[in-house]
N, C-alpha and C positions, 0 to 999 in steps of 0.2 A: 729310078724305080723299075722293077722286074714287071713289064707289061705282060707275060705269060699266062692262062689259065692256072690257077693251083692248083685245080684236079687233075693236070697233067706232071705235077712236083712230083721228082725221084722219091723223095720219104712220103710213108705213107701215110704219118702221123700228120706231115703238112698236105696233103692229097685229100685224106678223111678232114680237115678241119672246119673246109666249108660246111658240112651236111650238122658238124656240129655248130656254127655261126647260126644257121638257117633254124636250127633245133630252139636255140636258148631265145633267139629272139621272138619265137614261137611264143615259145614259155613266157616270156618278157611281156606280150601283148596278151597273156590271158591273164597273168596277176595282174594289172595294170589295168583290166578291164574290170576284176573282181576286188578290186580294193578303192575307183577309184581316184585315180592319178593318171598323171599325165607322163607317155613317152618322151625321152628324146631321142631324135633320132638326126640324121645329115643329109640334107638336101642341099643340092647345087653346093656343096661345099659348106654350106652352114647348119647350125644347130641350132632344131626349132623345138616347140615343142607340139603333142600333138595327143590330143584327148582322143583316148581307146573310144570305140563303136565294136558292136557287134561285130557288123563285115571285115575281114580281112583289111589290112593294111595292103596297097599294090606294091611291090618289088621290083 
């Protein structure tokens, strides 16, 4: 696996992808907070789940 920064990737479409990663999962924890439901998300390797709160999720 390509240990590299993406926002250092030649295409730009793969460069810009994070900021959209970073965007949806935004979005992810505010419908999920107004409907509700629970995230999943990957920690240490595994997939939990994890009931929206107000505050920010850490990253």
């Amino acid at each position: 696996m390509n240990q590299k920064k993406i926002e250092l990737a030649k295409d730009p479409d793969s460069a810009a992808s994070w900021v959209a990663i970073r965007r949806a999962a935004k979005r992810a924890e505010q419908v999920a907070l107004s409907t509700n439901t629970e995230l999943v998300v990957q920690r240490n390797g595994e997939c939990v789940h994890v009931k929206p709160n107000a505050k920010p999720m850490p990253r």
